[in-house]
C-alpha positions in Angstrom: -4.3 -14.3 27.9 -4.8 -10.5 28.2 -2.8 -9.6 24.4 -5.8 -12.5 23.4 -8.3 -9.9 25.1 -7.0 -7.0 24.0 -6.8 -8.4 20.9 -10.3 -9.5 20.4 -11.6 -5.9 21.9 -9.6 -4.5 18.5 -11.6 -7.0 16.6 -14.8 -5.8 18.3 -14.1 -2.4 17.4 -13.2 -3.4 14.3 -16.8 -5.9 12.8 -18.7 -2.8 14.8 -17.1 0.1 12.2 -15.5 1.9 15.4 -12.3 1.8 14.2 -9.9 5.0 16.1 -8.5 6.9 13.9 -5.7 9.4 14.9 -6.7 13.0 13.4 -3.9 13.2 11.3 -5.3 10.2 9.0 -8.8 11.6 9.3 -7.1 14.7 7.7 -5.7 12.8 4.8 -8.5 10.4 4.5 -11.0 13.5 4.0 -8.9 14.4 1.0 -8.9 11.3 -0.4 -12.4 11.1 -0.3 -12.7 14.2 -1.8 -10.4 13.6 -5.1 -12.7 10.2 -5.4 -15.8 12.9 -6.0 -15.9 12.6 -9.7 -17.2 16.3 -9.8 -14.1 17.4 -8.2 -12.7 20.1 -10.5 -8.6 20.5 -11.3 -8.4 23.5 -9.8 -10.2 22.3 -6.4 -7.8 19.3 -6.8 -4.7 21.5 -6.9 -5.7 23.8 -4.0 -6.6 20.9 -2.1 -2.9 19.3 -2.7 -1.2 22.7 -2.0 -3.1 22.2 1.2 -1.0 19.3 2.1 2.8 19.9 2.1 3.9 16.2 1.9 1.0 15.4 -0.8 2.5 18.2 -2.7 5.9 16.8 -2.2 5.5 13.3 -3.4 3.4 14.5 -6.3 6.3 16.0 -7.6 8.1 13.2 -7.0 6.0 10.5 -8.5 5.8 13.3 -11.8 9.4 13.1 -12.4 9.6 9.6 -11.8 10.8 7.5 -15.0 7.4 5.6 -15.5 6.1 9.4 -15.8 8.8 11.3 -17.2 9.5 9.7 -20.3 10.5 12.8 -22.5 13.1 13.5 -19.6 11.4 17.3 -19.0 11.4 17.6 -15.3 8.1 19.6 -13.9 8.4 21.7 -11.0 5.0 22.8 -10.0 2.3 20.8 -8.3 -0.2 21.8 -11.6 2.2 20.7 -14.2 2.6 17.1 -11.7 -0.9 16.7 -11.3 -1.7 16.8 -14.6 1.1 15.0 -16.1 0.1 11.7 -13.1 -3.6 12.3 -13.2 -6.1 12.1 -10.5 -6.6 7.9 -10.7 -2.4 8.0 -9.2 -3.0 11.3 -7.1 -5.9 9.4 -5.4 -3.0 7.2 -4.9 -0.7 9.5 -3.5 -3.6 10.8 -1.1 -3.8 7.0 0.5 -0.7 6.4 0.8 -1.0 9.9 3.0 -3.6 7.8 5.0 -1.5 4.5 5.0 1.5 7.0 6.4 -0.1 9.1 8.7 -1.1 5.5 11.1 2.7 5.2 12.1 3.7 8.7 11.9 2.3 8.9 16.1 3.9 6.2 16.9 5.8 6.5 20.3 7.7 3.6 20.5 11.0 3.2 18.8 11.1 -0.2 17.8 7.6 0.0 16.6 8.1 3.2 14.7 10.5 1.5 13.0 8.6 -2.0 12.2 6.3 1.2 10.5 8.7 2.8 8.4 10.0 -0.7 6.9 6.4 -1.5 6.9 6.2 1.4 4.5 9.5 0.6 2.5 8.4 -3.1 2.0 4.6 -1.4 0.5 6.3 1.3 -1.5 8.7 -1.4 -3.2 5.0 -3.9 -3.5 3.4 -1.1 -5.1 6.5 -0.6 -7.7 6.6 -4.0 -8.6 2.6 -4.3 -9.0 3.0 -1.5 -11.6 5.8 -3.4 -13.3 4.3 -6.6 -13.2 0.9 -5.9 -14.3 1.5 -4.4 -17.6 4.6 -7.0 -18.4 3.0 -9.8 -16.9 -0.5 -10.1 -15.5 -2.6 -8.5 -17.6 -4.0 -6.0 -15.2 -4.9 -2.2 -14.7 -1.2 -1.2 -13.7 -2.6 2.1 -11.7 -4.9 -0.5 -10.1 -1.7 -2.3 -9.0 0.0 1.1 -7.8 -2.8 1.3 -5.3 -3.5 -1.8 -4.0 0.3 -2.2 -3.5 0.4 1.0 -1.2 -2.9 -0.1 0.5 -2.6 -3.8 0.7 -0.9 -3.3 4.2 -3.2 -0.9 6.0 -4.5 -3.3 8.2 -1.1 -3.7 9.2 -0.1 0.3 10.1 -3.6 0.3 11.9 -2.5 -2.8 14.2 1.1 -1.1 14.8 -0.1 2.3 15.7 -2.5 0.3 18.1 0.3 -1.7 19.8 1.8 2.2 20.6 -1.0 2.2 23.4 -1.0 -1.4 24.4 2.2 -3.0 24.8 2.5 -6.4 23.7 0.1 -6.4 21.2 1.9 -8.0 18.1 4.5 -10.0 20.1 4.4 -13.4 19.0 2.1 -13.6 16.8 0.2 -17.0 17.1 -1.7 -18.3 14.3 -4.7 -16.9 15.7 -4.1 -13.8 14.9 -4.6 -14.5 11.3 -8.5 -14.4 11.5 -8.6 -11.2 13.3 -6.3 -9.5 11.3 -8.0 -10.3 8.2 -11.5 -8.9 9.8 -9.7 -5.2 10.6 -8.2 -5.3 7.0 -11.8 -5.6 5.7 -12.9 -2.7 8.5 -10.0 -0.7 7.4 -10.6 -1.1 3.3 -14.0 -0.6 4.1 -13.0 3.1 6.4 -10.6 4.0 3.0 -13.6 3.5 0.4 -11.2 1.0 -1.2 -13.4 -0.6 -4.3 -15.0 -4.0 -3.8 -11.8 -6.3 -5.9 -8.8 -4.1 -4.8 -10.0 -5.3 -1.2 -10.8 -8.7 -2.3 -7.4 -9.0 -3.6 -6.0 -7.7 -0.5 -7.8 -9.8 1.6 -7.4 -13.2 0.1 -3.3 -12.6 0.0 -2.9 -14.9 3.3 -2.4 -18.6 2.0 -2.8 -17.7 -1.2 -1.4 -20.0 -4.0 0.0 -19.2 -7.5 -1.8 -21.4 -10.5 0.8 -20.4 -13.7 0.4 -18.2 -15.8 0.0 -15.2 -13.7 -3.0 -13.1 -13.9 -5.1 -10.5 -11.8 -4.7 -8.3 -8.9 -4.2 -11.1 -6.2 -1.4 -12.5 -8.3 0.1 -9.3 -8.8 0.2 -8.8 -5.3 1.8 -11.8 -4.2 4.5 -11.8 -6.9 5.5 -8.2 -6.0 5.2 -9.4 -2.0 7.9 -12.1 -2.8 10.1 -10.2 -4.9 10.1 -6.9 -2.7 13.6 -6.3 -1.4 12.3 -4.9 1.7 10.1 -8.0 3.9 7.0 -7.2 5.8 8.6 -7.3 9.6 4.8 -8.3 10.7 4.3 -12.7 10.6 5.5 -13.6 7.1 3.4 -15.2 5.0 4.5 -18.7 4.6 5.4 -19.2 0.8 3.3 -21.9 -1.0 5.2 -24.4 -3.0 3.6 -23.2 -6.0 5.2 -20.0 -5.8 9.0 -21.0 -5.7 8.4 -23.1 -8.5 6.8 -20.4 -10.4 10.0 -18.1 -9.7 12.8 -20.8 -10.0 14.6 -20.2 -13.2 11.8 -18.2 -14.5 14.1 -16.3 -17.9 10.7 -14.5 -18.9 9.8 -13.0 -15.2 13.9 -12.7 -15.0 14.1 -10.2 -18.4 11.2 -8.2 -17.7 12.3 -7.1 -14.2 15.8 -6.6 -15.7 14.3 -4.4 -17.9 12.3 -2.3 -15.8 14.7 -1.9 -12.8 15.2 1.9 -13.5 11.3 2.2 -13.8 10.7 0.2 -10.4 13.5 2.0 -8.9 12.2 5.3 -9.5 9.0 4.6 -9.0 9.8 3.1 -5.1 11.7 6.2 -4.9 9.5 8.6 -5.1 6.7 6.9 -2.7 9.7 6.4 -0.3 10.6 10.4 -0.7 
């Protein structure tokens, strides 16, 4: 009864827009914000990523990755990365920053690391999305890269909350599904997140598959299901129409066959 109460004062917080933010994410979310400005110059961009270590980092990461890299010239400097990604994929890097930053307080051991597979389960999401939607959905493949990192931010928000009240996510009943999908909303909504990335997001839990395969939500949930890494938050339970869709599936079989290096990579350099 007092997780239900605690729980529902989250909620509360949540529909009100009072959502707490540590001020590490408030950091990173500034700079997200800021590479969304469209009259953001390159050179601002690039002093802004210098200003952030990790950012800089994983730009260089993502640069070299195979998806990226395709001539097989490494780049070793954050101008050469950002321009060879672009700033649609940096403003991905900079909310993944966000999404990372909501465990990275974390006290708690075992919840630190329900976070960090948390993140390994997104990163590998995001990879596949990319994957997926150019060889099989039809759909923006950057928009995929983003709403994979993203799509579990409601989740980060609720584990870096349970730091301070114990309890929180034990046993999660099924009632937890409502509220969770209300500070998901509150959370794309904090991020800027455009209108159908969220809407995708959102309408992942009890989703169903309808063959062929297209848009973002579809994406999603074929990446969620084929991610070698689970969610360790309540699974979603897998709709018939799914495990038909992937049982002996030679199409969906070839094109992750062929693009194992590129997902690989990709996962990679999110997870460096």
């Amino acid at each position: 009864m007092e997780k239900l109460k605690d729980y529902a004062e989250i909620v509360a917080q949540a529909s009100k827009g009072e959502l707490v933010f540590p001020t590490s994410v408030n950091a990173a979310l500034r700079l997200q914000l800021a590479l969304a400005d469209p009259d953001c110059d390159t050179e601002d961009v690039i002093r802004k990523v210098l200003g952030e270590p990790l950012l800089a980092a994983r730009t260089v990461a993502l640069a070299n990755a195979v998806v990226f890299n395709r001539g097989g010239a490494p780049v070793t400097s954050v101008r050469a990365a950002v321009q060879r990604v672009g700033f649609r994929n940096l403003y991905t890097m900079a909310a993944a920053m966000v999404v990372r930053q909501f465990g990275s307080r974390i006290r708690d051991a075992a919840l630190r690391a329900q976070a960090e597979q948390l993140w390994r389960h997104s990163a590998h999401v995001a990879a596949l999305s990319h994957v997926i939607a150019r060889k099989l959905t039809r759909t923006d493949a950057d928009t995929a890269l983003f709403a994979g990192i993203v799509h579990e931010a409601g989740g980060f928000y609720l584990l870096a909350r349970a730091d301070d009240i114990p309890g929180l996510l034990d046993d999660p009943e099924d009632w937890m599904a409502a509220a969770q999908e209300i500070i998901t909303r509150e959370i794309m909504k904090k991020m800027a997140i455009p209108e159908p990335v969220s809407q995708a997001i959102v309408s992942l839990r009890g989703a169903t598959l309808t063959p062929p395969p297209l848009g973002l939500r579809d994406t999603l949930l074929i990446a969620k299901h084929l991610a070698p890494v689970p969610s360790p938050l309540a699974p979603q339970r897998e709709h018939a129409s799914l495990a038909g869709f992937f049982d002996d599936n030679a199409a969906l079989e070839q094109i992750l066959f062929e693009s194992a290096d590129e997902a690989a990579s990709m996962s990679a350099a999110l997870l460096a």
